[in-house]
C-alpha positions as CSV (number, residue, x, y, z in Angstrom):
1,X,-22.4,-7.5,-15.2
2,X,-20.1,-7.4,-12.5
3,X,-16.0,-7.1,-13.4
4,X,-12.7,-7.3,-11.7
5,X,-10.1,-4.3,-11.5
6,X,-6.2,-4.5,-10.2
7,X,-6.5,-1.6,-7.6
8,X,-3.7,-0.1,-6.0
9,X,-4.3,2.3,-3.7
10,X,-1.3,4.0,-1.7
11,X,0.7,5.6,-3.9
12,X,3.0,8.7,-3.0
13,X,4.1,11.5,-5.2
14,X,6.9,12.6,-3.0
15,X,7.8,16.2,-2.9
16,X,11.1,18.1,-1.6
17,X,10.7,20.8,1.0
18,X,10.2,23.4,-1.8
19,X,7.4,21.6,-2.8
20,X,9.1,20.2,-6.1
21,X,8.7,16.5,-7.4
22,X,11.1,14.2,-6.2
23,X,13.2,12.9,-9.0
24,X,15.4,9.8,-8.4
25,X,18.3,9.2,-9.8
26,X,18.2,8.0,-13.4
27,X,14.3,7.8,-13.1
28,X,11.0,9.6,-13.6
29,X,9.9,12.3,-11.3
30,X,7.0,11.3,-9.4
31,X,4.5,13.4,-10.7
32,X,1.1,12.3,-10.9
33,X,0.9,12.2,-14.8
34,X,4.0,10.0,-14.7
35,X,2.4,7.7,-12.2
36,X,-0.7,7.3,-13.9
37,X,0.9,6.7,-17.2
38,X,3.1,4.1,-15.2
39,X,-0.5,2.5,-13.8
40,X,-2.1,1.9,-16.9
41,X,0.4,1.4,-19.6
42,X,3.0,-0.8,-17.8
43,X,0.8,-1.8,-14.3
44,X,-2.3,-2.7,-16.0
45,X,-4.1,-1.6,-13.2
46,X,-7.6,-0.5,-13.4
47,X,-7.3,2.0,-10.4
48,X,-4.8,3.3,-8.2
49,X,-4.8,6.0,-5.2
50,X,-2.7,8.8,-4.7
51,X,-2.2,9.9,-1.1
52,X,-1.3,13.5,-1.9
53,X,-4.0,14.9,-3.3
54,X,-4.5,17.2,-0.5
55,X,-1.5,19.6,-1.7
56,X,-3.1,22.4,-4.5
57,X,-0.1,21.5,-6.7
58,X,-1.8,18.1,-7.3
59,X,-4.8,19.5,-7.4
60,X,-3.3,21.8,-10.3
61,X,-2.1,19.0,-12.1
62,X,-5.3,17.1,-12.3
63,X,-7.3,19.7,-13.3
64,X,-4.5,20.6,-15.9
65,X,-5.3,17.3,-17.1
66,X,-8.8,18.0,-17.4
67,X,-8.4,20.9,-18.9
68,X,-6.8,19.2,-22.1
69,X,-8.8,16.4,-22.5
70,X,-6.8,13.5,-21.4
71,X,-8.9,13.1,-18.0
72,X,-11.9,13.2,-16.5
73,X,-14.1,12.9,-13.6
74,X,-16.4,10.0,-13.4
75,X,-20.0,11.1,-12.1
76,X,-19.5,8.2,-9.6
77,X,-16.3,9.5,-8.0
78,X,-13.2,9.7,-9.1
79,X,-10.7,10.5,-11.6
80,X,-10.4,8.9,-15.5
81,X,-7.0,8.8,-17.1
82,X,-6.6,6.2,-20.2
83,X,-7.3,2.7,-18.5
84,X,-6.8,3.9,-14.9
85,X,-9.0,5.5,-12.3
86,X,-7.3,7.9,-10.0
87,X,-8.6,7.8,-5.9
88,X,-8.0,11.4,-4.9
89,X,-6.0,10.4,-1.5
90,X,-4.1,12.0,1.6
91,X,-1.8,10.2,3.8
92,X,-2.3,11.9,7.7
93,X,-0.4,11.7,10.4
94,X,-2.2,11.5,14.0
95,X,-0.7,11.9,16.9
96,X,-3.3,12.9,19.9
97,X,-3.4,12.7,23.8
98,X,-5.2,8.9,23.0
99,X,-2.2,8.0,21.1
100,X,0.7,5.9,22.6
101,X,2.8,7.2,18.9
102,X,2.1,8.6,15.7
103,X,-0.3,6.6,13.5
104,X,-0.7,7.2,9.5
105,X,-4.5,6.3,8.0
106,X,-5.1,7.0,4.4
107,X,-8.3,9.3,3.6
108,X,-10.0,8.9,0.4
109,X,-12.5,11.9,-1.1
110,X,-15.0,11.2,-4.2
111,X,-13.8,14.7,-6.5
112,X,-12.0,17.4,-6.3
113,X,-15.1,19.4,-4.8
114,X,-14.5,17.5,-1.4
115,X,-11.1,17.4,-1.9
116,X,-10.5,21.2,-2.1
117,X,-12.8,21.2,0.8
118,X,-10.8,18.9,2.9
119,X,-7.7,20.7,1.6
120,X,-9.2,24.0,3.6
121,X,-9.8,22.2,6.4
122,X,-6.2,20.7,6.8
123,X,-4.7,23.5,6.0
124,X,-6.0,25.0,9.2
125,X,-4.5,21.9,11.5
126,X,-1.2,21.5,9.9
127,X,2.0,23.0,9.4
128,X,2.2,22.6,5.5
129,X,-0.5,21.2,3.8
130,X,2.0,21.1,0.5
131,X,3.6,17.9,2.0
132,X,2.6,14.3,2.1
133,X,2.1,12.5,5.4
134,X,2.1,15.9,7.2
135,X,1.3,16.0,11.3
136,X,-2.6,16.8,11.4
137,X,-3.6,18.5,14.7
138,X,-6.6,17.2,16.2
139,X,-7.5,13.9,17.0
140,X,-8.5,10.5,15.6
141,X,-11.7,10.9,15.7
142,X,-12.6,14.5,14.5
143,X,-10.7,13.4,11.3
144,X,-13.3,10.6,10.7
145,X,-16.2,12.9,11.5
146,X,-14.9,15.6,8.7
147,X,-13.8,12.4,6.2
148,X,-17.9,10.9,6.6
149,X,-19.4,14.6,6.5
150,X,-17.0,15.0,2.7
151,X,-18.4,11.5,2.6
152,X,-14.9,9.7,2.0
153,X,-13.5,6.9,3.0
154,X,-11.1,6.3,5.8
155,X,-8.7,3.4,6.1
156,X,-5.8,2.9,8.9
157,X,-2.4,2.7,7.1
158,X,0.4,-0.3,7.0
159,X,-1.3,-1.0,10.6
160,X,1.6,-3.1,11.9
161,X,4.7,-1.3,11.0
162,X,6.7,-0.8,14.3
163,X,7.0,3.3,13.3
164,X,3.8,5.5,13.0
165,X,1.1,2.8,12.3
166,X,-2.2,1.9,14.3
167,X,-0.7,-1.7,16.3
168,X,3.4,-0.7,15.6
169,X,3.0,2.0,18.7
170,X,0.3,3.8,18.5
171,X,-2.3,1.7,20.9
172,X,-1.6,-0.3,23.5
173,X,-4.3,-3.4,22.5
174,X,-7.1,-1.6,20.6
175,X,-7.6,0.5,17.6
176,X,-10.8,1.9,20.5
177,X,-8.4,3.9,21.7
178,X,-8.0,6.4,19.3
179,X,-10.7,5.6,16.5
180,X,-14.6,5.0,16.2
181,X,-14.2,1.3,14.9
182,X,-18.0,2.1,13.1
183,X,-16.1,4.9,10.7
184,X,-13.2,2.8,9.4
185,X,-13.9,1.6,5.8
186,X,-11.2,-1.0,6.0
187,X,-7.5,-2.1,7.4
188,X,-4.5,-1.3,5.2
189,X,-2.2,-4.7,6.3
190,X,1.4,-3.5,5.3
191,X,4.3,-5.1,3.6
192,X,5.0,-7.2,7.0
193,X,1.9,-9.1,7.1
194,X,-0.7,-11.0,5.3
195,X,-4.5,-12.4,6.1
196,X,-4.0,-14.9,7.9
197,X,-1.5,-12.8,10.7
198,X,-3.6,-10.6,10.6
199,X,-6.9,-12.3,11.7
200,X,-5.0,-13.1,14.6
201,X,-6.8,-10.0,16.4
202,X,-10.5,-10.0,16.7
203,X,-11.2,-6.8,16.2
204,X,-10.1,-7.0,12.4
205,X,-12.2,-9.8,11.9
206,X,-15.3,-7.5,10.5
207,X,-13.1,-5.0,8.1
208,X,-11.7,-5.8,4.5
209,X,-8.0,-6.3,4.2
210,X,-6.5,-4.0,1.8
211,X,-3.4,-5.1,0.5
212,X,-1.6,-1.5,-1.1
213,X,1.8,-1.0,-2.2
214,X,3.0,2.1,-0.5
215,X,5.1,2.8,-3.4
216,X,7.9,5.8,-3.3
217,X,8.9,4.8,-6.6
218,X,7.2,4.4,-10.1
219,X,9.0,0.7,-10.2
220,X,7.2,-0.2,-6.6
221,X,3.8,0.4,-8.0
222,X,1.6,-3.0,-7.6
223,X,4.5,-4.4,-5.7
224,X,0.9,-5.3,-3.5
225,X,-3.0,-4.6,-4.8
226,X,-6.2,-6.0,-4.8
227,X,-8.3,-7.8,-7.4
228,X,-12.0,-5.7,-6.9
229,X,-15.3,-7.3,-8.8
230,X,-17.0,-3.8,-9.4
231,X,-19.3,-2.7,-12.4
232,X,-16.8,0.1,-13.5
233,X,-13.9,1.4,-11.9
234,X,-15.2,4.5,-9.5
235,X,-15.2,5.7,-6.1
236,X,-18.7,4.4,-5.1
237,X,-18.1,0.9,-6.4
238,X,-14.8,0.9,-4.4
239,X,-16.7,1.6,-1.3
240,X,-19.2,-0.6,-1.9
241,X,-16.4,-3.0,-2.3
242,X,-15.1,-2.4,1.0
243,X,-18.8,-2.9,2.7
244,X,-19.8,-6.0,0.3
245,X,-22.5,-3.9,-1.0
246,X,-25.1,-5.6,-4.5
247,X,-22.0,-7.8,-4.4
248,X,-19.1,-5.8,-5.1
249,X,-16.3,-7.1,-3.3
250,X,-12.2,-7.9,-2.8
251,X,-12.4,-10.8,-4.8
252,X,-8.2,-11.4,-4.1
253,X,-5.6,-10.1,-2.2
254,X,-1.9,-10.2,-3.9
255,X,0.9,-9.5,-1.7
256,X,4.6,-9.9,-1.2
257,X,5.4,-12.9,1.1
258,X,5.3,-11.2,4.5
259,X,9.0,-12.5,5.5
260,X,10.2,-9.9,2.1
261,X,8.8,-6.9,4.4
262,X,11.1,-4.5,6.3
263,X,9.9,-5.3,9.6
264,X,8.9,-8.4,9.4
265,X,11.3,-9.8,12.6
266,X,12.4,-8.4,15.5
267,X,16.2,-7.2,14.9
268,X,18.8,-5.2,16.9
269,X,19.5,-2.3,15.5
270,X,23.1,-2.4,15.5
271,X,24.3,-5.6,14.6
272,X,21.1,-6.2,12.5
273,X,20.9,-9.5,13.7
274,X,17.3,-11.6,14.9
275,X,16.8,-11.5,18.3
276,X,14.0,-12.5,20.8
277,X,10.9,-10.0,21.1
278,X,11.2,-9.8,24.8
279,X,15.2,-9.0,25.0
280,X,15.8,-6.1,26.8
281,X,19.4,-6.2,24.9
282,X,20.3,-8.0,22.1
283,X,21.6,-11.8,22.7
284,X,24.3,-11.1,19.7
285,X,25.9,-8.2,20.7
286,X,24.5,-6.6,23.8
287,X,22.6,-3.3,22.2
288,X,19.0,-2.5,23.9
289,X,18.8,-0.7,20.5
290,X,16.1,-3.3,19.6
291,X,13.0,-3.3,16.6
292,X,10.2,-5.5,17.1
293,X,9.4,-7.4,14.8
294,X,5.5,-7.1,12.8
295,X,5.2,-11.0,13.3
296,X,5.9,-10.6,17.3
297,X,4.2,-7.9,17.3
298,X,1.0,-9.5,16.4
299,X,1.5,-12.2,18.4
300,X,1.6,-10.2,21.4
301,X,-1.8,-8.4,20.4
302,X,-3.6,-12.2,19.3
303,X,-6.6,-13.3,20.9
304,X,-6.8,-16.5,19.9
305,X,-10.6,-16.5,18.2
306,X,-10.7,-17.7,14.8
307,X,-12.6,-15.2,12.0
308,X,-15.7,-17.1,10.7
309,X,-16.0,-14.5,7.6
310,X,-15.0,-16.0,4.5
311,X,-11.6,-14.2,3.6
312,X,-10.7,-13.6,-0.4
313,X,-7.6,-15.8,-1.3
314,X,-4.2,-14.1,-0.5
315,X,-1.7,-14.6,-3.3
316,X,2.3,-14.1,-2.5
317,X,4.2,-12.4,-5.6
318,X,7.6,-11.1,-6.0
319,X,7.6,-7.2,-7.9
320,X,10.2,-8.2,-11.2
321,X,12.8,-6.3,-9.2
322,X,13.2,-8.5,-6.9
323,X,14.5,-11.2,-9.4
324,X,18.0,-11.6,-9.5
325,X,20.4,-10.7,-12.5
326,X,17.2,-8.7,-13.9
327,X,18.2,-5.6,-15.2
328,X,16.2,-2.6,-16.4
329,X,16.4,-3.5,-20.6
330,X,15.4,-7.5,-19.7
331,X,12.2,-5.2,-17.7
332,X,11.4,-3.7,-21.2
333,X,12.2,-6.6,-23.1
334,X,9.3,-8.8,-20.8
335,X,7.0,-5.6,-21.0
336,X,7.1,-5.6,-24.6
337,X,6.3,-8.7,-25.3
338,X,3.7,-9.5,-21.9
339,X,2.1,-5.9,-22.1
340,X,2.4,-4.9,-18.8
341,X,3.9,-6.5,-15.0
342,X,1.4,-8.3,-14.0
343,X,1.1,-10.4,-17.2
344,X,4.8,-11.4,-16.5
345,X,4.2,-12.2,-13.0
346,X,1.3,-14.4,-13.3
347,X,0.9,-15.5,-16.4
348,X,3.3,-15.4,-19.1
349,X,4.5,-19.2,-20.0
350,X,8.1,-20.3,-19.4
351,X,8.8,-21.1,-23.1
352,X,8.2,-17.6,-24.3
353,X,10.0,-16.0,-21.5
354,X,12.9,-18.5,-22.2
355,X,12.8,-16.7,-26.4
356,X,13.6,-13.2,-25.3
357,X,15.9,-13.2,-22.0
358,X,18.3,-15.7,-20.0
359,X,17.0,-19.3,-18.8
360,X,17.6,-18.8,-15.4
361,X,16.0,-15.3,-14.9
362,X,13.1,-17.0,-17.0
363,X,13.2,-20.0,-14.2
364,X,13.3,-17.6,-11.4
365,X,9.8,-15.9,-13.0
366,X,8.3,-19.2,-12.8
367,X,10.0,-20.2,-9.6
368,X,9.0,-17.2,-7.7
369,X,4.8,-17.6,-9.1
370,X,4.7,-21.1,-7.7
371,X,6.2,-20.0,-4.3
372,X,9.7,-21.6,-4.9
373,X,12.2,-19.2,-4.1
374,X,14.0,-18.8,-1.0
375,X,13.8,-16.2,1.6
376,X,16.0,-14.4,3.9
377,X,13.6,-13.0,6.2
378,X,13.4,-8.6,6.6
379,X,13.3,-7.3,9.4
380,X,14.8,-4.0,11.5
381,X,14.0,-1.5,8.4
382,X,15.9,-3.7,5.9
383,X,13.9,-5.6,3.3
384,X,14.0,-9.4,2.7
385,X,15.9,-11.1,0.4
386,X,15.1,-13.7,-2.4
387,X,17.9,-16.5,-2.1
388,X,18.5,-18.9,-5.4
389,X,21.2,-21.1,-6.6
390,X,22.7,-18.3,-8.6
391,X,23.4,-15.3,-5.8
């Protein structure tokens, strides 16, 4: 009996140069027990990956939580905490001779056997192997070797972002450059772009689309995941997932609508206004201090073929912190009665929002799931904006 899972996989724990938790003001610290608490009792997801689990102080913490009983790791991979299955992750930095710029790629490890093993083996090629996203020194390719020997997974990150991503600047037209397109597992899209921009190159057309959240914060978790029809939550049914393996599968992308991402246009730096992809200087005010834009970007890179694989539906959602006038006690009022996030997002029914907080927040919830809500386009490093009648 095959199920589906919410997965989320690119979650960061964020640590301050003396290798401390970062703790944002007037929230959580990002530790990994406070993430997975936040994944399964107000996320509802089923699994979620943690891209520091390279650094022994996260390896501490998870076998602290063995140690008392509230986890435990799953004979098929990975790590069991209440209702959510922890990915042991690392977020890498490349940055070799075949590289035109940096590129991150997320690297997923089945326990904490492998993990401690890749832990030995970074620690070796970069500078400090207690911080996430760290410059690995080597290149592309010897990382995938020594993730298939651990027998992990390896996934290109955010592969559009203009800064340190896989298309943004670090090939010129091919991911051949720096990679052996046999050893990637699947494509991490980004905030920017979606499916359908993304099929746009035919060299994608064979990987599954991840759709991740790249959260920095506990309230930016599932801001994007994946719906995944696997028997249980684990590592091997993951990566079966990601090769259509005995029919596990994506079975739905959900997204924010790409024109909400930071990078989504091309934008001058200074002014922060749009401005052509092929301006030398910006038409506004002059400034060659210029960031392409994820949508030009691709559009430069586009082959024109059309994919004949059958993609899982892509589904556009809002995070609740995106609606306006909604506060952090409305946020606990909606969890309270819908359970967790995604309940509110998707499914809970406009006349019992309407009982517990204000009609037009409730409108904008409903608004927002059917695709109704304005947007002023991102672009440049600033997010997008959603516009209604009330801002």
């Amino acid at each position: 009996m095959l199920s589906n899972y919410f997965v989320d996989m690119h979650i960061h724990i964020g640590r301050d140069m003396d290798n401390r938790p970062v703790k944002i003001t007037g929230a959580k610290s990002l530790t990994l027990t406070n993430i997975l608490i936040e994944a399964s009792r107000n996320k509802g997801m089923g699994m979620i990956g943690v891209i520091d689990c390279h650094a022994p102080a996260v390896q501490r913490e998870i076998n602290m939580l063995i140690k008392s009983g509230e986890a435990r790791e799953l004979e098929d991979g990975g790590i069991q905490f209440e209702g959510v299955t922890l990915l042991l992750g690392s977020e890498i930095e490349i940055y070799d001779a075949s590289s035109q710029g940096p590129i991150h790629v997320l690297c997923f490890l089945p326990n904490l056997k492998s993990m401690s093993e890749f832990t030995e083996w970074l620690a070796q090629r970069m500078t400090n192997i207690n911080l996430s996203s760290q410059r690995y020194y080597g290149t592309g390719k010897e990382l995938q070797y020594k993730i298939k020997e651990l027998e992990g997974i390896f996934i290109p990150a955010h592969v559009f972002t203009p800064f340190k991503s896989l298309f943004g600047k670090g090939v010129k037209k091919s991911l051949t450059e720096v990679f052996d397109s046999d050893l990637i597992d699947g494509i991490e899209l980004g905030l920017s772009s979606d499916t359908e921009m993304a099929d746009q190159l035919a060299e994608l057309h064979a990987y599954t689309f991840l759709t991740n959240s790249d959260a920095h914060s506990l309230a930016k978790i599932a801001r994007e995941y994946q719906v995944v029809r696997m028997e249980s939550p684990s590592f091997k049914e993951f990566l079966w997932a990601l090769h259509n393996v005995k029919g596990r599968a994506i079975s739905a992308n959900y997204g924010m609508n790409p024109a909400l991402g930071k990078y989504h246009l091309t934008v001058c730096n200074e002014c922060n206004q749009h401005t052509p992809s092929k301006s030398t200087h910006c038409i506004h005010c002059g400034s060659n201090k210029i960031t392409k834009g994820v949508a030009d970007r691709i559009n430069e890179l586009s082959n024109g073929i059309a994919n004949k694989r059958n993609r899982p539906p892509y589904f556009y959602q809002v995070p609740l912190e995106y609606i306006p006038f909604l506060g952090k006690k409305t946020y606990e009022k909606l969890l309270k009665r819908f359970d967790n996030e995604m309940n509110v997002i998707h499914r809970a029914p406009l006349e019992e929002m309407e009982e517990i907080v204000q009609g037009k927040i409730a409108k904008s919830i409903i608004q927002m799931r059917e695709g109704k809500l304005g947007i002023k386009a991102g672009g440049g490093g600033k997010y997008g904006k959603i516009i209604s009648d009330e801002t």
